[in-house]
C-alpha positions as CSV (number, residue, x, y, z in Angstrom):
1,X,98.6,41.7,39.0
2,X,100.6,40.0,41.6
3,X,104.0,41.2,42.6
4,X,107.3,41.1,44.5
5,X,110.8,42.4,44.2
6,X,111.8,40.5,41.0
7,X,108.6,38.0,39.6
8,X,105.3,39.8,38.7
9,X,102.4,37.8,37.5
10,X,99.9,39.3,35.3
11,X,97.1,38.6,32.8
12,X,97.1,39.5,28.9
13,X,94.2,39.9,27.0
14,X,95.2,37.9,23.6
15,X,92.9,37.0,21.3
16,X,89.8,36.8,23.4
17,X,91.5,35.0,26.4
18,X,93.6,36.3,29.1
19,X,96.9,34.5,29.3
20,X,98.5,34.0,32.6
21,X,102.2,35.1,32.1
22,X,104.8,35.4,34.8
23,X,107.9,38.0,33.9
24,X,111.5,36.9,35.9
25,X,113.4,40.7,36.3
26,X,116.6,41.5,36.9
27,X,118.2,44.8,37.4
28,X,120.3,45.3,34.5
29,X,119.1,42.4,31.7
30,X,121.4,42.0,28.7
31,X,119.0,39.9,27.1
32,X,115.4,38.7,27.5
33,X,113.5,34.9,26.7
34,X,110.6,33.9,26.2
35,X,109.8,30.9,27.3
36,X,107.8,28.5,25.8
37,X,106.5,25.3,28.0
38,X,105.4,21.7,27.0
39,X,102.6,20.2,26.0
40,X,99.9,20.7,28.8
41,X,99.7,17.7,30.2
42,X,103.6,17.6,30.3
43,X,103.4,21.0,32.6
44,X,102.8,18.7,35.5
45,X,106.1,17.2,35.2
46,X,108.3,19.8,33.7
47,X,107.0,23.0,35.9
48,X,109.3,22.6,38.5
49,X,112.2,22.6,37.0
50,X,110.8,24.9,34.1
51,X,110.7,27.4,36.9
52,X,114.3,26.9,38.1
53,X,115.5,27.6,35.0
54,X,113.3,31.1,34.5
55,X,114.8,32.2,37.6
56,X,118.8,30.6,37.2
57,X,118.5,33.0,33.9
58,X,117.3,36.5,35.8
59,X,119.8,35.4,38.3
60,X,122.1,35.5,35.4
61,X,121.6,38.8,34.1
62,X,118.9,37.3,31.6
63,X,115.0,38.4,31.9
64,X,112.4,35.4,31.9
65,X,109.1,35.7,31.0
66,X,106.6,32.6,30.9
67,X,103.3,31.8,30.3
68,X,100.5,29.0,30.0
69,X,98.4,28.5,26.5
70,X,95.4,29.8,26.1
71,X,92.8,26.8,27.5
72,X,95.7,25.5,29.8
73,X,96.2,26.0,33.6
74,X,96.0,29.7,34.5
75,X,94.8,31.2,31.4
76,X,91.5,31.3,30.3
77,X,90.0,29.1,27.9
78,X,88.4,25.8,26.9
79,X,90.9,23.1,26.1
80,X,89.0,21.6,23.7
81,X,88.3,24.5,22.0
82,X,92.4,24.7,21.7
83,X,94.7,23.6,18.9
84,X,98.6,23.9,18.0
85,X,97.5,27.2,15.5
86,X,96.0,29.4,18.7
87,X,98.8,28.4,20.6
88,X,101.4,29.5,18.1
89,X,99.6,33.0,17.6
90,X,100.0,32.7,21.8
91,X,103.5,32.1,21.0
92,X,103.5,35.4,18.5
93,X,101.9,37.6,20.4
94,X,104.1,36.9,23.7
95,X,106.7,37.8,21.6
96,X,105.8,40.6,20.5
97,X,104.7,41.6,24.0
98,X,108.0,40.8,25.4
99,X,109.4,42.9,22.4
100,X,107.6,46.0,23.3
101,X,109.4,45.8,26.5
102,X,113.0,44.4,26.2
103,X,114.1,48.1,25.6
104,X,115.9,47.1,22.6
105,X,118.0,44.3,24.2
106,X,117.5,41.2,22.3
107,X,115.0,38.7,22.3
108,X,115.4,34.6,22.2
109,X,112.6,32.1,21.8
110,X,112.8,29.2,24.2
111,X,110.5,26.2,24.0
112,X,110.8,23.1,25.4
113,X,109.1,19.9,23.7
114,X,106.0,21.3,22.2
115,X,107.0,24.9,22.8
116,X,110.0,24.1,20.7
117,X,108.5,23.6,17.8
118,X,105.8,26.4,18.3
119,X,108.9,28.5,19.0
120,X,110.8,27.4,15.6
121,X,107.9,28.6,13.2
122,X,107.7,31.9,15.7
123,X,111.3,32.3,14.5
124,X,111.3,31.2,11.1
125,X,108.5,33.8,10.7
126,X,110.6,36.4,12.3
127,X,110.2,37.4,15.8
128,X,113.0,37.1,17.8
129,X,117.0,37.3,17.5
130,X,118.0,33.9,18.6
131,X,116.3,30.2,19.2
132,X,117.4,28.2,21.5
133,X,115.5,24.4,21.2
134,X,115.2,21.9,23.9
135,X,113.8,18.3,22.3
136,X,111.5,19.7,19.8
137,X,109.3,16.9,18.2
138,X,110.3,16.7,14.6
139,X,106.2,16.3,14.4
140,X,103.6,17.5,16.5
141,X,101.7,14.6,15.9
142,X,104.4,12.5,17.6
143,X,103.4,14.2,20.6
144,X,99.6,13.6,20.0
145,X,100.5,9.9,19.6
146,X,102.4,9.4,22.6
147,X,99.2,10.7,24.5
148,X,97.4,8.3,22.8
149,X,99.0,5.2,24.0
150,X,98.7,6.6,27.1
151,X,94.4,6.4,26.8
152,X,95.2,3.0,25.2
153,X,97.5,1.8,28.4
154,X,94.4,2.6,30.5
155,X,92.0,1.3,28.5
156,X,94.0,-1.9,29.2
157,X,93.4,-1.7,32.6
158,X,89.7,-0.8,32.7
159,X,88.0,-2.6,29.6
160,X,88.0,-6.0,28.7
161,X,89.1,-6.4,25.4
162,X,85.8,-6.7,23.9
163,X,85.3,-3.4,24.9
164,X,88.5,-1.6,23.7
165,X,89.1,0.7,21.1
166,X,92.0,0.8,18.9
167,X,94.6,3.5,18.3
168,X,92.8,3.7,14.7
169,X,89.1,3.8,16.1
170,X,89.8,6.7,18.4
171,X,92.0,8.4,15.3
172,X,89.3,8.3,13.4
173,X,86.6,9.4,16.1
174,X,88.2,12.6,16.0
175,X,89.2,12.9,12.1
176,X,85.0,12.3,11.8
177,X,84.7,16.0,14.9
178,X,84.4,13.6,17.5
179,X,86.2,14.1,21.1
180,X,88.6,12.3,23.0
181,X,89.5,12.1,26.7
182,X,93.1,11.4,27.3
183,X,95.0,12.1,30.6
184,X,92.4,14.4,31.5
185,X,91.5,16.6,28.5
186,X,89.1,16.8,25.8
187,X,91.0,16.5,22.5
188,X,89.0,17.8,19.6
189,X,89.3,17.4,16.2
190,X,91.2,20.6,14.9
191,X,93.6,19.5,17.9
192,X,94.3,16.6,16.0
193,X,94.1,18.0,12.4
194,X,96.7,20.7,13.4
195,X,98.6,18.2,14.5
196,X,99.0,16.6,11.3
197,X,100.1,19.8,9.6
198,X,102.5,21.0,11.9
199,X,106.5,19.8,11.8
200,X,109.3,21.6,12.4
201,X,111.3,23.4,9.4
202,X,114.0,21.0,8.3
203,X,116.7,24.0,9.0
204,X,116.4,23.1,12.2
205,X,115.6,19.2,12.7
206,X,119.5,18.3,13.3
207,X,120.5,18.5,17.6
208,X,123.7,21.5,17.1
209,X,123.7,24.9,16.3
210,X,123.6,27.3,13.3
211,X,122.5,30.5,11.7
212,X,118.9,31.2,10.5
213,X,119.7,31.6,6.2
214,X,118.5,34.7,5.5
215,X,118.9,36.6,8.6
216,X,122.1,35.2,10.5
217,X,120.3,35.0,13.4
218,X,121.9,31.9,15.7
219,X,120.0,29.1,17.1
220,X,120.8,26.5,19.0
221,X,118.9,22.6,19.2
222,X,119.4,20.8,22.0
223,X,118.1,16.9,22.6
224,X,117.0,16.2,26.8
225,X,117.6,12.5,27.8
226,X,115.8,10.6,30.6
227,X,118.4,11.5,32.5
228,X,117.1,14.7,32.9
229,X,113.8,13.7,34.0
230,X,111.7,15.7,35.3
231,X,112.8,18.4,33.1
232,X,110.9,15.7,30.7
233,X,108.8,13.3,31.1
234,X,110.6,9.6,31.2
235,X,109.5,6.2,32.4
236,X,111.9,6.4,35.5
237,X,110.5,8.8,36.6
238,X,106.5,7.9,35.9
239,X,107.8,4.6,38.2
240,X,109.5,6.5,41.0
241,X,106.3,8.5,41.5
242,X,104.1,5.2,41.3
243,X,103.2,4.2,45.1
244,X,102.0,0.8,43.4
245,X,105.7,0.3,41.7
246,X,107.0,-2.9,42.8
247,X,110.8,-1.2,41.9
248,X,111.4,2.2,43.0
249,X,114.5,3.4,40.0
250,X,116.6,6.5,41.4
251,X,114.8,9.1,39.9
252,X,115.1,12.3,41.6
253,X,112.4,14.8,41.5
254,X,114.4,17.6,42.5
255,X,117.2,17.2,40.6
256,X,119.8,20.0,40.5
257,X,120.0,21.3,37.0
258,X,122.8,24.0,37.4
259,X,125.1,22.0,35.5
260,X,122.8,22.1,32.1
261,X,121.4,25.6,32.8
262,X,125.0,27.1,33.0
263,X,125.9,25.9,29.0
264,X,122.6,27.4,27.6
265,X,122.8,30.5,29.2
266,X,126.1,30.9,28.5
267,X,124.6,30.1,24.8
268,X,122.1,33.1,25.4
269,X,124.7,35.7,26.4
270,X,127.0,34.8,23.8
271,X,123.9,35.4,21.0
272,X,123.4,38.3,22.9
273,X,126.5,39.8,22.7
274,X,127.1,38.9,19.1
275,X,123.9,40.5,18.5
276,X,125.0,44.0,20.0
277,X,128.2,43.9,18.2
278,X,126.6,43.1,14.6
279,X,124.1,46.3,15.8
280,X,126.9,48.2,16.6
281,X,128.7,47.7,12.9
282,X,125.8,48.0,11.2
């Protein structure tokens, strides 16, 4: 376990992996989130600014905790061995470990992109006291197809055409329990088949805010632009990192978030103390 004053970075043994998580403290937290990255191959882009925002919430009287999936970049595990079902039961079970140490404050599920949607069925199942939804795909197979015209963009630079596959050919390479290598992982076939059964509830597809039906609980769904690349992943930004780009667009790499943070943690102390009043009168 690695440690300062205020971040401490620790492994969890959850279903037979450990799962790198890093918690964000503060001294007095009136609320805790979990928060729940992108796809992995999106972490490259969004981690930096993912970051800011765990610690812009602990420096706002909210704890942060955050972790990588199972198979992904600290934890353990085999990527390809990895679908969108372990990484919702990682999604479960870091709720329920954040849970067993909020202290009773309350607890809201975060996600970004992927983590979004793997946050949504966390909360429609019940963990949590608030959502709070940053682009969630309405589909996660959206998010497998836009990873697959990325292997088809550079199969357009590497094979003649002769030689290419189609978007069909390598669909139905994995449908059949084949493998596919795109941007540097091993997609398998559950990957893909778990992809095809996984959308979010239609509760929560609209961009706004609401109350979960049977609970009350709030939630909140919030759509990113390219503008706020590199928060996400846009085509600006994929150029201004290209040393081969002919034009450089502004896209800066460090942008200064504070402006969006402030509004959703505002959002997250507001849920919070509605949820200590409703406790209160209960």
């Amino acid at each position: 376990m690695a440690k300062n004053e205020l971040e401490t970075a620790r492994y969890l043994d959850l279903g037979g992996e450990r799962v790198y998580t890093i918690s964000y403290a503060c001294e007095t937290p009136m609320a805790w989130a979990l928060l729940c990255g992108p796809f992995p191959s999106d972490r490259l882009y969004s981690l930096a600014a993912w970051v800011k925002w765990a610690r812009f919430l602990a420096c706002h009287d909210i704890a942060a905790v955050r972790f990588d999936y199972s198979g992904t970049s600290e934890s353990t595990g085999r990527f390809s061995e990895m679908d969108f079902g372990r990484w919702l039961r990682d999604v479960e079970a870091m709720s329920d470990w954040v849970s067993s140490r909020s202290g009773g404050r309350p607890l809201v599920l975060h996600g970004l992109g992927m983590g979004a949607l793997l946050a949504q069925k966390a909360f429609s199942a019940g963990r949590g006291d608030g959502l709070l939804m940053w682009s969630p795909p309405l589909h996660a197979l959206d998010i497998l197809k836009q990873g697959l015209m990325i292997r088809l963009s550079m199969d357009m630079l590497l094979y003649r055409l002769a030689d290419r596959k189609s978007a069909k050919d390598y669909i139905e390479e994995m449908r059949s329990g084949g493998t596919v290598q795109i941007d540097g992982y091993t997609w398998s076939s559950t990957l893909w088949s778990t992809g095809e059964q996984l959308s979010l509830d239609q509760a929560f597809a609209s961009p706004g805010e609401g109350k979960e039906e049977k609970s009350g609980r709030p939630w909140r769904h919030v759509v990113l632009d390219d503008g706020m690349s590199p928060l996400v992943k846009s085509q600006s930004m994929l150029r201004a990192m290209n040393p081969r780009a002919a034009v450089v667009p502004s896209a800066p790499l460090n942008r200064d978030f504070c402006g969006f943070f402030e509004p959703n943690a505002e959002w997250i102390r507001k849920s919070a103390k509605d949820h200590e009043t409703a406790r209160r009168h209960a």
